[in-house]
C-alpha positions in Angstrom: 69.9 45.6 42.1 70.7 48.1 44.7 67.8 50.6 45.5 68.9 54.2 44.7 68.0 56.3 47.5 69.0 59.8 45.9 66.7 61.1 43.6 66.9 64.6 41.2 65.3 66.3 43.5 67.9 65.4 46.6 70.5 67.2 44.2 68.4 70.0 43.3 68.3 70.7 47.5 71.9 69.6 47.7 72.7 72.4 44.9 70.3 75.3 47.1 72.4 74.6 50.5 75.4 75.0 48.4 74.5 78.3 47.0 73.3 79.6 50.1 76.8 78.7 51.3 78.4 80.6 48.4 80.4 77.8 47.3 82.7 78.5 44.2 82.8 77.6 41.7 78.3 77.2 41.5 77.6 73.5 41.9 75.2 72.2 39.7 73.2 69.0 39.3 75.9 67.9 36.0 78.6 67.9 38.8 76.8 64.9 40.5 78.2 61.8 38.5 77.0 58.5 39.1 80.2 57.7 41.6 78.9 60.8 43.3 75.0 59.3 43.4 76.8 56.3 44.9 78.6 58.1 47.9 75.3 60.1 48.1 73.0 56.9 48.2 75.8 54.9 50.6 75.5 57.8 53.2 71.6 57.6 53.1 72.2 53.8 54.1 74.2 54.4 56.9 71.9 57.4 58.2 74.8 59.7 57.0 73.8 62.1 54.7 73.6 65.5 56.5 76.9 64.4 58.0 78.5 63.5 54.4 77.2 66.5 52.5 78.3 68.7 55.6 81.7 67.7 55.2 82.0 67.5 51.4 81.0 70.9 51.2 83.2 72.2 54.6 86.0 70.9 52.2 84.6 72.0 48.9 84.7 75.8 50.8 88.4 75.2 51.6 89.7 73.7 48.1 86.5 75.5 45.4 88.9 73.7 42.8 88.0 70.5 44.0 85.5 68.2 42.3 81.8 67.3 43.9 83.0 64.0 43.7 86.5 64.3 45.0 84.6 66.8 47.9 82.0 63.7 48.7 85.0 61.5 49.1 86.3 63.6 51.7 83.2 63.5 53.8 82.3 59.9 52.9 85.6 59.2 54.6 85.3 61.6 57.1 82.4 59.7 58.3 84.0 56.5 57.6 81.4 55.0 54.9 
């Protein structure tokens, strides 16, 4: 079984950055799905995270009608995890 790495409250820190970003529409902790968790925890393994999150939420800021999960794809790929 694969160790989860991200834990509630990762997301609830992840959610603060993004408000203090202003990101629209608000992210909240329901937008994290379980792919999500996945990039999340996959980025942590490869010593990523700031990176990954950076990025998802650069692109997040440029396309707000994107999803969290769709905007963490972007930054997983980005950094090329």
């Amino acid at each position: 079984m694969k160790k989860q790495h991200i834990q509630t409250r990762h997301i609830h820190k992840l959610i603060a950055i993004a408000d203090s970003m202003g990101l629209m529409p608000k992210v909240e902790s329901k937008n994290f799905t379980t792919d999500c968790i996945e990039i999340l925890d996959n980025a942590v393994e490869h010593d990523l995270l700031f990176e990954v999150v950076w990025s998802a939420f650069q692109y997040k800021t440029d396309h707000p009608k994107s999803t969290m999960l769709e905007s963490l794809q972007v930054g997983a790929n980005e950094w090329d995890i």
